[in-house]
NUTIPA-401046 format. One record per atom (N, C-alpha, C): residue number from 0; residue in three letters; atom name; x, y, z. Coordinates in steps of 0.2 Angstrom, whole numbers. Layout:
seq	type	atom	X	Y	Z
NUM	Ala	CA	X	Y	Z
...
//
This chain:
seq	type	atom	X	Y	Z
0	Unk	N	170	-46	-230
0	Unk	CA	173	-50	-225
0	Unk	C	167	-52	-221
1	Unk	N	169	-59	-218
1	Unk	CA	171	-63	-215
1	Unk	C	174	-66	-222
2	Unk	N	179	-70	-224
2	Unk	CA	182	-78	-227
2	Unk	C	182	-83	-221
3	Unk	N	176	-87	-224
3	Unk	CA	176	-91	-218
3	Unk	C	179	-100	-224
4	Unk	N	184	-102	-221
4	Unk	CA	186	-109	-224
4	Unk	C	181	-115	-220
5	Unk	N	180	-121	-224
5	Unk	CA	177	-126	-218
5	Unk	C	177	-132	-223
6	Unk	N	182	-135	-219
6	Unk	CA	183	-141	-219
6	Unk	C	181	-147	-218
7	Unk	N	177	-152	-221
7	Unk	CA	173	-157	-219
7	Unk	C	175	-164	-219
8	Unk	N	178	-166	-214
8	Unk	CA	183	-172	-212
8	Unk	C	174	-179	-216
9	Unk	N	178	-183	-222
9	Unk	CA	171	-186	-223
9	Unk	C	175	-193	-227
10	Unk	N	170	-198	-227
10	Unk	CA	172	-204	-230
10	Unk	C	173	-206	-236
11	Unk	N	166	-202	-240
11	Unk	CA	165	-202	-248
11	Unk	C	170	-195	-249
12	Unk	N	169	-196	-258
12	Unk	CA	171	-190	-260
12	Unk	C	168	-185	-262
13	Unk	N	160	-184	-258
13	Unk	CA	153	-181	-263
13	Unk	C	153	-175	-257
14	Unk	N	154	-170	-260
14	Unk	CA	148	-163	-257
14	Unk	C	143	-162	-259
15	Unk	N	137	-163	-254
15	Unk	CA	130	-161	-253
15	Unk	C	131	-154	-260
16	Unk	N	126	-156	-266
16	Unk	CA	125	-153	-270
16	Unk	C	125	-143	-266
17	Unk	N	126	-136	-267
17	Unk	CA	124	-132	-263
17	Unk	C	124	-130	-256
18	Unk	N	130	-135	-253
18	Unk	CA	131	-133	-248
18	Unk	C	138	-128	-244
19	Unk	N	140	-124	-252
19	Unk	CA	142	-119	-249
19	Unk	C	138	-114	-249
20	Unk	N	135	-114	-251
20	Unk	CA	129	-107	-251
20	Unk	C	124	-108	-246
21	Unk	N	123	-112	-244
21	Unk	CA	119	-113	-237
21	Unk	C	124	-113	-231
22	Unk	N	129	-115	-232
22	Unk	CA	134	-111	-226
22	Unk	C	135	-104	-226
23	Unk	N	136	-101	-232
23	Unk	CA	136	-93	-235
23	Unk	C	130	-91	-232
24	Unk	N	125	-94	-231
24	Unk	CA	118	-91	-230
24	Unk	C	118	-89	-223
25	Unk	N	119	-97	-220
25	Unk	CA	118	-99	-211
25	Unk	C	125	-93	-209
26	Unk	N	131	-94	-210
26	Unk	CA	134	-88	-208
26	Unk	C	132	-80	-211
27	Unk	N	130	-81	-213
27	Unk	CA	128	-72	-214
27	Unk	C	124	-71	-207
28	Unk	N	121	-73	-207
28	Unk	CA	114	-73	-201
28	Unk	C	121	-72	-195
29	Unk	N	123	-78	-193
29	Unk	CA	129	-78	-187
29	Unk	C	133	-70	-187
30	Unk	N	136	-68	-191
30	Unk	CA	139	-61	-194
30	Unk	C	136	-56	-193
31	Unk	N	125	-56	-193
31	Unk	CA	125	-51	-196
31	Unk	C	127	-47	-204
32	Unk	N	130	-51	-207
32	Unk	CA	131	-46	-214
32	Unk	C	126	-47	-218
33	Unk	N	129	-43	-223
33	Unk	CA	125	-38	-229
33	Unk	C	125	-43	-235
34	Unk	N	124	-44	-240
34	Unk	CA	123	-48	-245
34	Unk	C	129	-48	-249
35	Unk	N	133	-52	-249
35	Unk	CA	137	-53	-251
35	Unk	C	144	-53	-251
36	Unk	N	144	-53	-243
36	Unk	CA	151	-49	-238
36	Unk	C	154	-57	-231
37	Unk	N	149	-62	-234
37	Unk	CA	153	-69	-233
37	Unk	C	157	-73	-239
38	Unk	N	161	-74	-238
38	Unk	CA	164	-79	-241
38	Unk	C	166	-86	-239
39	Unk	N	164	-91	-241
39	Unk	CA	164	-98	-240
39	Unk	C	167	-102	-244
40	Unk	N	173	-107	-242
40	Unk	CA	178	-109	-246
40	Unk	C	175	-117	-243
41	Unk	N	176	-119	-246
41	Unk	CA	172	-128	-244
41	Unk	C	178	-131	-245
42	Unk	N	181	-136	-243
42	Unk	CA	185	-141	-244
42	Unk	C	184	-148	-241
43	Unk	N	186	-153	-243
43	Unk	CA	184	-159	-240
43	Unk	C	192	-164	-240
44	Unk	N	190	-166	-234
44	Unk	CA	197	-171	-233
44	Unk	C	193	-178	-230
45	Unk	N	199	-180	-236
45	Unk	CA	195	-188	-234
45	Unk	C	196	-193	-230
46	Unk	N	191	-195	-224
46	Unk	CA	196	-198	-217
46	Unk	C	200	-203	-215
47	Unk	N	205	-205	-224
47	Unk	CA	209	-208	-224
47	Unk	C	214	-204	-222
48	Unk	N	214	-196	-222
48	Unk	CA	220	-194	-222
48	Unk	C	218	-189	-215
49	Unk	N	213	-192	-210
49	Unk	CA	213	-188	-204
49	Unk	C	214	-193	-199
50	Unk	N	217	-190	-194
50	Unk	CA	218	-195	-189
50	Unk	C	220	-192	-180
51	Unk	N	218	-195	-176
51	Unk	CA	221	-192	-170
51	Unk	C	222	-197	-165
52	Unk	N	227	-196	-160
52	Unk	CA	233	-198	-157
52	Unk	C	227	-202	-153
53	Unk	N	230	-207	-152
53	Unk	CA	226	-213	-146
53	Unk	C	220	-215	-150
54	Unk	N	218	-215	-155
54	Unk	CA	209	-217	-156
54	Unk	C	211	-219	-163
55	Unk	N	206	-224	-164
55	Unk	CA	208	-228	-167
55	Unk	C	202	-225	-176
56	Unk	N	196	-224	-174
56	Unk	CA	193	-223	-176
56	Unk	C	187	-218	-173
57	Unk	N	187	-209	-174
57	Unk	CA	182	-206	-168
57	Unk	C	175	-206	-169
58	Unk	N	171	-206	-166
58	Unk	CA	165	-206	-166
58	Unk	C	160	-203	-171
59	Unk	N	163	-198	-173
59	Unk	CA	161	-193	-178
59	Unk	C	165	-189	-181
60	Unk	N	163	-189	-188
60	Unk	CA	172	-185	-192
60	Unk	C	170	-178	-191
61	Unk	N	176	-176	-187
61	Unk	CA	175	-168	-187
61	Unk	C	175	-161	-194
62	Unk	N	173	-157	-191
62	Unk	CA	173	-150	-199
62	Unk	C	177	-147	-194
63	Unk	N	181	-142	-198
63	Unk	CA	186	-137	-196
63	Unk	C	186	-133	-200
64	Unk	N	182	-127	-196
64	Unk	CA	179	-119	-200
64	Unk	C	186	-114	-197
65	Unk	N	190	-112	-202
65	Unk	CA	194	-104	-200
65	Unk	C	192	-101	-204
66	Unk	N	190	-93	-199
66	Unk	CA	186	-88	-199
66	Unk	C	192	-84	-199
67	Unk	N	193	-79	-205
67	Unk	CA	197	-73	-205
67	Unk	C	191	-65	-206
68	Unk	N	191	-61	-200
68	Unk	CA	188	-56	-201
68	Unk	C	193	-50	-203
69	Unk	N	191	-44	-204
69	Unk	CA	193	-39	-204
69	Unk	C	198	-36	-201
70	Unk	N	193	-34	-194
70	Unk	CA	194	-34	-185
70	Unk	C	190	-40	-182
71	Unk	N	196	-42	-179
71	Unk	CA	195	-49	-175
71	Unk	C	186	-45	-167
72	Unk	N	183	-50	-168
72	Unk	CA	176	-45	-163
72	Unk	C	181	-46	-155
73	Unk	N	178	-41	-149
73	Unk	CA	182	-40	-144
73	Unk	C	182	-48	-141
74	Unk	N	187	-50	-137
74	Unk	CA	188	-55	-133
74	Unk	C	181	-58	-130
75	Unk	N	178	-54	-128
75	Unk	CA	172	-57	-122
75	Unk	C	165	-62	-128
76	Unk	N	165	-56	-136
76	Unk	CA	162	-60	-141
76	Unk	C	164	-64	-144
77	Unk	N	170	-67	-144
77	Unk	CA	173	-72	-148
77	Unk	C	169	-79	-148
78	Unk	N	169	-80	-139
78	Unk	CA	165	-86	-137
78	Unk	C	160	-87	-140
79	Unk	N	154	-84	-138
79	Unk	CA	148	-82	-140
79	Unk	C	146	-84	-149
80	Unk	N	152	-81	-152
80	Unk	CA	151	-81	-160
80	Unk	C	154	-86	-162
81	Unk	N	158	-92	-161
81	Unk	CA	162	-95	-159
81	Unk	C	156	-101	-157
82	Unk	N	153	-102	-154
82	Unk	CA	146	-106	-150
82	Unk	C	142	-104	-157
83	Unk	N	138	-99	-158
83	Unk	CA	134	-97	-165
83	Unk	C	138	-101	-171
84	Unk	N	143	-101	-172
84	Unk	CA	146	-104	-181
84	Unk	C	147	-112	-179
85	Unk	N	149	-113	-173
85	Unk	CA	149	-120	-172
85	Unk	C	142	-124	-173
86	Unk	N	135	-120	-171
86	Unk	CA	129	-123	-172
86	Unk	C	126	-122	-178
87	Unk	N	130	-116	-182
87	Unk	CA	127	-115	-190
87	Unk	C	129	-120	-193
88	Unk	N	135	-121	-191
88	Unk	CA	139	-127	-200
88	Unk	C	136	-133	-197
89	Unk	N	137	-135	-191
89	Unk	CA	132	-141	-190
89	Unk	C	126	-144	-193
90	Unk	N	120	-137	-192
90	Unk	CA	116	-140	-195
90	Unk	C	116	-141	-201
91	Unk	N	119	-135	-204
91	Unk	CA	123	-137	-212
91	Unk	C	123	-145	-215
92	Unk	N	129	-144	-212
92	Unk	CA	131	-152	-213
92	Unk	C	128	-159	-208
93	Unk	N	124	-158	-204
93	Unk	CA	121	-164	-201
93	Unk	C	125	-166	-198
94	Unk	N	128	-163	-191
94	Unk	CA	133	-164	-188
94	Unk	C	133	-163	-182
95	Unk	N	136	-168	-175
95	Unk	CA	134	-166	-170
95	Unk	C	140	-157	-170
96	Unk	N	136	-152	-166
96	Unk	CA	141	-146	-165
96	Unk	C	147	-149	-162
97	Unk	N	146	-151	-157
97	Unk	CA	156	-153	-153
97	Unk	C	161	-156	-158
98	Unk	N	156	-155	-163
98	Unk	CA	162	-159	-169
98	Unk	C	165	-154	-174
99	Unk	N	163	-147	-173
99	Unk	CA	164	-143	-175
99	Unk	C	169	-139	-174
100	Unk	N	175	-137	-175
100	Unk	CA	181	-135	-171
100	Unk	C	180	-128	-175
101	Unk	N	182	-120	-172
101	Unk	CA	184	-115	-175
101	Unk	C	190	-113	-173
102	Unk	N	193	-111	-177
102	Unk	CA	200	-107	-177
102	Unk	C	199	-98	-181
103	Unk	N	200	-95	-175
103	Unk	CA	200	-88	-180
103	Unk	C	207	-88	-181
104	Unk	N	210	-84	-187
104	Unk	CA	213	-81	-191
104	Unk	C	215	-75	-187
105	Unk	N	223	-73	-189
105	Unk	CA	223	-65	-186
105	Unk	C	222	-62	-192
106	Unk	N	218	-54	-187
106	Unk	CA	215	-50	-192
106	Unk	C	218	-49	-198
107	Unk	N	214	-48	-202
107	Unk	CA	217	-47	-210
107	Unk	C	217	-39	-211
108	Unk	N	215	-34	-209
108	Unk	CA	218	-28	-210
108	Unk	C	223	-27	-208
109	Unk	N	224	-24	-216
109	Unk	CA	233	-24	-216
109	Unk	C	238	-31	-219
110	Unk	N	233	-35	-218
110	Unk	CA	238	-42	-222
110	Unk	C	233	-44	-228
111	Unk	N	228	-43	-230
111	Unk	CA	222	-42	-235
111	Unk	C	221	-40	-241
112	Unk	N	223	-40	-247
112	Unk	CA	223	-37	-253
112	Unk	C	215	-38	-257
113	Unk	N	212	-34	-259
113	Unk	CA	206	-37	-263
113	Unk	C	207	-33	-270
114	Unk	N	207	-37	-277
114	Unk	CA	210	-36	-283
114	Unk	C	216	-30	-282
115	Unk	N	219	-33	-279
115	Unk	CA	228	-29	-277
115	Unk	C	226	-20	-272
116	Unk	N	220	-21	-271
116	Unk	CA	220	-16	-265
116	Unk	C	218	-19	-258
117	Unk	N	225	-16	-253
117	Unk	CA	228	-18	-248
117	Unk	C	221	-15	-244
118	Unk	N	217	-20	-239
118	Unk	CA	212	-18	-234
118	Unk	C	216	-14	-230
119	Unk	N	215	-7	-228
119	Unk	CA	216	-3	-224
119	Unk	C	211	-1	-218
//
């Protein structure tokens, strides 16, 4: 763990060749993990089906990364780590950071199965 989802609010229908595995790269770094203990789910929505209230068309098409950990890190690092994955998928994707939104997940221990054994 981490499962990290990121969602790419985008025009066309093309992901940059590789680039879930340079977001699996760039968050590990952010995590600190060990090789092979990120997961990165990519998905792309297309900005005919994004939209928000008063604005006709925004500035820039936002990503939307949900981070499910283990143990969620204490409140005071959430910001901090929070700030860090906002600037890693950025640069990933060529994106200003304030267009990066995170949403943490509640903790998966205990709701998390891996090949039918429940994380404990």
């Amino acid at each position: 763990m981490p499962i990290v989802d990121v969602q790419l609010v985008a025009e066309g229908p093309n992901v940059p060749s590789g680039l879930a595995a340079r977001l699996a790269e760039s968050l590990a770094g952010v995590f600190s993990s060990p090789t092979g203990r990120v997961w990165v789910r990519l998905s792309l929505l297309p900005s005919t089906q994004y939209a928000e209230n008063g604005v006709r068309a925004p500035d820039a098409l936002p990503v939307f990364v949900r981070v499910l950990h283990a143990d969620l890190p204490p409140d005071d690092a959430l910001s901090t780590q929070a700030q860090a994955i906002s600037k890693a998928v950025a640069a990933c994707v060529a994106r200003p950071s304030q267009w990066v939104h995170v949403e943490y997940a509640p903790a998966g221990r205990g709701r998390m199965a891996f090949g039918g054994r429940l994380l404990r």
